[in-house]
Structure formats: structure tokens, C-alpha cells
C-alpha positions in Angstrom: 2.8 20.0 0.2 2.0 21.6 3.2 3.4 25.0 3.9 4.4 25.5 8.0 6.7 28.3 6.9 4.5 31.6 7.0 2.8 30.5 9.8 3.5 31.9 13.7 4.3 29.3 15.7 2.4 29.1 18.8 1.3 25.6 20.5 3.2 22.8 22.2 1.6 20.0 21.7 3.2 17.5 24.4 2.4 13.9 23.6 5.7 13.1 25.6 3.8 10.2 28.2 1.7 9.2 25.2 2.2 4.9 26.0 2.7 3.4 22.6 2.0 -0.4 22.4 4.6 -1.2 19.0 2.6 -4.8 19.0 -0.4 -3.2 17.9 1.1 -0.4 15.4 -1.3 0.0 12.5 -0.3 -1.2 9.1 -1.3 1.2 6.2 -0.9 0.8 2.8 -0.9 2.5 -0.4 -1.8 0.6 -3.5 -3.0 2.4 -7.4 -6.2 1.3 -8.3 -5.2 1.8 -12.4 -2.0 0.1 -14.0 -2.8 3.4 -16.5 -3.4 6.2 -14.0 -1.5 5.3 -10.8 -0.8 8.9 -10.2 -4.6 10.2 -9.5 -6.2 7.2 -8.4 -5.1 5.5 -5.0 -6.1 3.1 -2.5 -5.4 2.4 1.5 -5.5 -0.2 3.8 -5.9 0.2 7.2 -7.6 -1.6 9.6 -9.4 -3.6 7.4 -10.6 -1.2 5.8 -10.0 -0.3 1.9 -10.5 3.8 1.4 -10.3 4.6 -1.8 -8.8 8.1 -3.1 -8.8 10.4 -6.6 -6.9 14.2 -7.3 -8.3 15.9 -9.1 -6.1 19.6 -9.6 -4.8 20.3 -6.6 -7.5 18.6 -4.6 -7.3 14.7 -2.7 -11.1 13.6 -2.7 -12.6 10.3 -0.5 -14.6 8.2 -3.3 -15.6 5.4 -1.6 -15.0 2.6 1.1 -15.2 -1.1 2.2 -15.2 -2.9 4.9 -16.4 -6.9 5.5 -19.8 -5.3 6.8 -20.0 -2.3 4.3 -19.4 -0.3 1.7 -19.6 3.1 0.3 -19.3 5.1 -3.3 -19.3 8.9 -3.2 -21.2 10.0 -5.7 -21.2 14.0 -4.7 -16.9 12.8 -3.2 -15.8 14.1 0.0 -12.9 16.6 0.1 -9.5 15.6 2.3 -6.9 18.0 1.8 -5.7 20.8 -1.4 -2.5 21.1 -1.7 -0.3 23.3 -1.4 -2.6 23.6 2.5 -0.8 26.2 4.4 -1.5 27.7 8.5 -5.5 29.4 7.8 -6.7 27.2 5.0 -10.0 26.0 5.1 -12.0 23.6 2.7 -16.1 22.4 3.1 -17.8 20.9 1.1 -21.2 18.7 1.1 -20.5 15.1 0.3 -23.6 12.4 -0.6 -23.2 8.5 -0.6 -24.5 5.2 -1.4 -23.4 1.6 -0.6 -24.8 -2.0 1.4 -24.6 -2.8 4.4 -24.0 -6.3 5.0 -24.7 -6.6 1.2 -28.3 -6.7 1.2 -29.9 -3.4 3.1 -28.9 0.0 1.2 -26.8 2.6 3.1 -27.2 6.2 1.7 -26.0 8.7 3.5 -25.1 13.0 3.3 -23.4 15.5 4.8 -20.7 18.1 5.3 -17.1 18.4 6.1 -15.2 21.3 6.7 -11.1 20.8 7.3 -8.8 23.9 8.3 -5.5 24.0 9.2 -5.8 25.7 12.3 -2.7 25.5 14.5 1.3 25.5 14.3 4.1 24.5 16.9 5.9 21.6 18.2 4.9 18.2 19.0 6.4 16.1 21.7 6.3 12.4 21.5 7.7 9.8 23.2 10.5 9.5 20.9 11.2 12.9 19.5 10.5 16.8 19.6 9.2 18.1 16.4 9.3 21.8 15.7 6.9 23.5 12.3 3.9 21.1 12.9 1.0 21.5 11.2 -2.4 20.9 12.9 -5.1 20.1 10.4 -8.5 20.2 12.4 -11.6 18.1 10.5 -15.6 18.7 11.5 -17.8 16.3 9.7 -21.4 15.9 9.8 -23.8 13.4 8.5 -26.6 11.2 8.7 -28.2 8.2 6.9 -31.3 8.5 5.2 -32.6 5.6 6.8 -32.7 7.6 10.5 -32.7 11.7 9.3 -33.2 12.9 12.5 -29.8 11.3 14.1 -26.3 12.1 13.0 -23.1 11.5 13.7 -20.7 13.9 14.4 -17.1 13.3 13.8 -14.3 15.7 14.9 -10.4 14.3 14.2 -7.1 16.3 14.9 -4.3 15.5 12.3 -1.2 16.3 12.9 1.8 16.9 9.9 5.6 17.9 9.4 7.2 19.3 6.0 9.3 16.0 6.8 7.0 13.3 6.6 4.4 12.6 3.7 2.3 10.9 6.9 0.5 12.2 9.5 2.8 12.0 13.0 -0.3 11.4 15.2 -4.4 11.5 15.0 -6.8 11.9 17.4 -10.5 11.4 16.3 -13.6 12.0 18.5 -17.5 10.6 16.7 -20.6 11.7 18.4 -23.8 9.8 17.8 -26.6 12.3 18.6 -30.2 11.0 18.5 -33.0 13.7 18.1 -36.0 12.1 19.9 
């Protein structure tokens, strides 16, 4: 769970002229990838995409994706989220990959993540005002071995209500940066 309660609250987020197309909402769904352990091991969809999740205590860890073009397996996993994450939490950690792309050239890649929650308030959208939000602020940074002097950088804004096991609305900002 996420815990809004202790924290002050202190922004207003106002997404209120945010124009919403409901013809191109994105689909997302959950699926177990174990008839046996359905509880710690899940899947999602979204955007044809496949991103495939594990808990393990009290932490939700990326293991892998695929795409039609690529895929990925964690082998050092990326940390998403502990639980319970309350206003001031922070968890980094180092992540390390391997995969194809377009199932014949190897894609390895490493780097770092570092997610806080950083913010509380209320969030306007364009169909309701949300008070105790929870703003969950990711930094990532990483590069594939193939080109070790360029990196992407990869900055997203999540934001959560004690209501609603889903996020209410992401932003996400990815920087390529070539060292030359």
C-alpha cells in the first residue's frame, strides 16, 4: 500500500485542460505467469508490450520484457516499488540485462534506478479533483554494452491515490545522450 497519510500536503497538480482522446485509452492487463504461484509472479500488457513482474518481501521487481523487436531478462532485476512506500521513501538499485534484438543481435544492457516518493497534494483532471496524491518520481540510467559511451536517460512522474491500485496519470521524459 501506499501511505499519503503522514505526509504534508503541499502541491496542486492541475491537469484540469489535460485533452483526453477515450479512442486511444491504453489497455493494460494483468495476467499470472504460474497456475502455482499467481501471487508473486505477474505479467502486463500494454502497448504491445509484455513486462513481466516478481515480489519478493515487500519489494515489486522488473524481470524482463518483450516486444515484436526485443526482449529482455534481468538477471541483476530492476526495483519498482516496496511496499508499504510512504511521502520520503527512496529505493536505488543497479539493474544488469540481457536479451535479442530482432532475435539475432544480443542486447545487454546496465544501469541504475533510483524511485522516491517525493511529493503530496491534489490532482486535477479533467474529470475529477483528487485530494492525498502520492507523487512517485523515477530517475533511471543506462546504456548498452554495444555503445558504452551513450545512455539513455529516463525520468517518469507517477502519480497514485490510497483509492486506486493504478496509477491516475504518468508522465515520462527519455533522453538519449551521445558522448562524442
Amino acid at each position: 500500500a501506499l501511505d499519503i497519510s503522514i505526509a504534508p500536503l503541499s502541491s496542486l497538480w492541475d491537469f484540469s485542460n489535460l485533452s483526453i482522446d477515450d479512442t486511444k485509452n491504453v489497455r493494460v492487463d494483468y495476467f499470472p505467469l504460474s497456475e502455482t504461484d499467481d501471487s508473486t509472479r505477474v505479467g502486463l500488457h500494454h502497448e504491445h508490450t509484455n513486462y513481466y513482474y516478481h515480489i519478493i518481501g515487500d519489494t515489486l521487481w522488473l524481470t524482463g520484457y518483450e516486444t515484436s523487436r526485443a526482449s529482455m531478462t534481468y538477471v541483476l532485476q530492476m526495483p519498482q516499488l516496496c511496499f508499504p512506500f510512504a511521502y520520503g521513501d527512496t529505493l536505488c538499485g543497479n539493474f544488469l540485462g540481457s536479451g535479442q534484438f530482432y532475435r539475432r543481435n544480443s542486447l545487454n544492457t546496465e544501469g541504475v534506478i533510483c524511485v522516491k516518493a517525493d511529493a503530496t497534494g491534489r490532482l486535477i483532471t479533467p474529470y475529477d479533483t483528487i485530494d492525498n496524491v502520492l507523487r512517485i518520481n523515477s530517475k533511471m540510467k543506462y546504456h548498452e554494452d554495444r555503445h558504452p559511451h551513450n545512455y539513455v536517460q529516463e525520468e517518469k512522474y507517477t502519480w497514485f491515490s490510497s483509492y486506486c491500485r493504478y496509477p491516475l496519470i504518468e508522465s515520462v521524459l527519455v533522453q538519449i545522450i551521445k558522448n562524442s
